[in-house]
C-alpha positions as CSV (number, residue, x, y, z in Angstrom):
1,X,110.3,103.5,87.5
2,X,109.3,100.0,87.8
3,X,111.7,96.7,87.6
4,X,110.4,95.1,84.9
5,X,110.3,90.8,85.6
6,X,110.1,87.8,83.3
7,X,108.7,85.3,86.3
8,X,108.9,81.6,85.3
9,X,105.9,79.9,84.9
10,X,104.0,78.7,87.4
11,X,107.1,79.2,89.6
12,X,106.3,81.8,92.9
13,X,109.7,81.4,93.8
14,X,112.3,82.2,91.2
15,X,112.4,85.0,88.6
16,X,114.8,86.6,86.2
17,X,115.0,90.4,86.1
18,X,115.4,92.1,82.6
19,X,118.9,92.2,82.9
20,X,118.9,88.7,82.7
21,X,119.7,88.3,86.8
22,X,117.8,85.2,88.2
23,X,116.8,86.1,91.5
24,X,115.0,83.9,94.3
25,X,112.4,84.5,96.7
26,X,114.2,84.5,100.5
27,X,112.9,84.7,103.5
28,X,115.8,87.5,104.5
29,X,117.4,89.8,102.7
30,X,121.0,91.5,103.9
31,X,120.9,95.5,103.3
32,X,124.3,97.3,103.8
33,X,122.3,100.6,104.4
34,X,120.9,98.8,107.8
35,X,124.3,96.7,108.0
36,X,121.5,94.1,109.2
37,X,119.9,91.2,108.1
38,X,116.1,92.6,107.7
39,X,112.8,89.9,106.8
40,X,110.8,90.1,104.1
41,X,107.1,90.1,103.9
42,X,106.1,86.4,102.5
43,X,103.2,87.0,100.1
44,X,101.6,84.8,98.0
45,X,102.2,85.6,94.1
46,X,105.2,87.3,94.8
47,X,107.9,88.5,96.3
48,X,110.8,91.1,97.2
49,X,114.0,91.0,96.0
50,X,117.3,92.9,96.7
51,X,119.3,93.7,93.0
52,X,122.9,94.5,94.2
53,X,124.4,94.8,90.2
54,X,122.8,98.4,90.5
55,X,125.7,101.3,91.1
56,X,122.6,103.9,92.9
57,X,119.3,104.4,93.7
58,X,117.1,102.0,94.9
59,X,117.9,97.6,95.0
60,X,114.8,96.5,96.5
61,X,112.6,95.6,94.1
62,X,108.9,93.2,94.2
63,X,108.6,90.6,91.1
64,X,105.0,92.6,90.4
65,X,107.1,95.9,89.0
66,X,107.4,97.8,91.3
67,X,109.9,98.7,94.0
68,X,110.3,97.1,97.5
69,X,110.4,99.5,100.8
70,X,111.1,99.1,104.3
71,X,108.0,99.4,106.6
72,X,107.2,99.0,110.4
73,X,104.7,97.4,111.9
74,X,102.5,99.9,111.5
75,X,102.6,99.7,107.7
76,X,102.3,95.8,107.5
77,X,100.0,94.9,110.2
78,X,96.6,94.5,108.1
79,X,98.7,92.2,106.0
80,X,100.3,89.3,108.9
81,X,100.8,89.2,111.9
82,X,104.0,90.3,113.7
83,X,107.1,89.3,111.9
84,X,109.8,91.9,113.5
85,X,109.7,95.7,113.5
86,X,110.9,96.1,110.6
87,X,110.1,94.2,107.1
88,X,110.8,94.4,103.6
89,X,107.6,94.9,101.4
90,X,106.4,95.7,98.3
91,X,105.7,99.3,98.4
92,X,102.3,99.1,95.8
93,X,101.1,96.4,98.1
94,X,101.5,98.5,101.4
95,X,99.7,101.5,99.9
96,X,97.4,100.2,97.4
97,X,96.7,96.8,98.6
98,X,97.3,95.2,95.7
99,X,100.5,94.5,93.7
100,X,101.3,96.9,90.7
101,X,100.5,94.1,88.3
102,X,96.9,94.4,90.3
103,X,97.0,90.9,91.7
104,X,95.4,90.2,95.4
105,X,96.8,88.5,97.9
């Protein structure tokens, strides 16, 4: 199910979730599942997020709506160049090429 967003106008950077959780765009994100410090994919119009209030599923999350995944290079290489061998991405961008709001990079 997608994480619905209210992004602030003309603002790429900063958002508030829903729940009423302002979150910020970063250029690395923290995940305990890893217990690493993993980068995230720097697009444009928007960007991932990691929502930590959530007791269980998934906490990545993309300001477009949908969810945010892990990829290798394999998955992000059309996209940039090499950033690490593992990123954080949106998953609708990384499959559909194009975010789930249908905006193009």
């Amino acid at each position: 199910m997608p994480n619905n967003i209210i992004r602030n106008h003309n603002d790429p950077n900063h958002a508030t979730t829903l729940n009423g959780i302002p979150v910020q765009r970063e250029k690395e994100i923290y995940l305990p599942s890893h217990n690493a410090v993993v980068p995230v994919l720097q697009t444009s119009m928007h960007f991932c997020f990691r929502d930590a209030s959530l007791p269980r599923g998934t906490t990545l999350f993309c300001t477009c709506g949908s969810y945010a995944i892990v990829v290798g290079f394999e998955g992000y290489k059309r996209w940039t160049s090499w950033v690490a061998n593992e990123v954080i991405a949106c998953h609708h961008f990384i499959q559909f090429g194009k975010h789930a709001d249908n905006s193009h990079e």
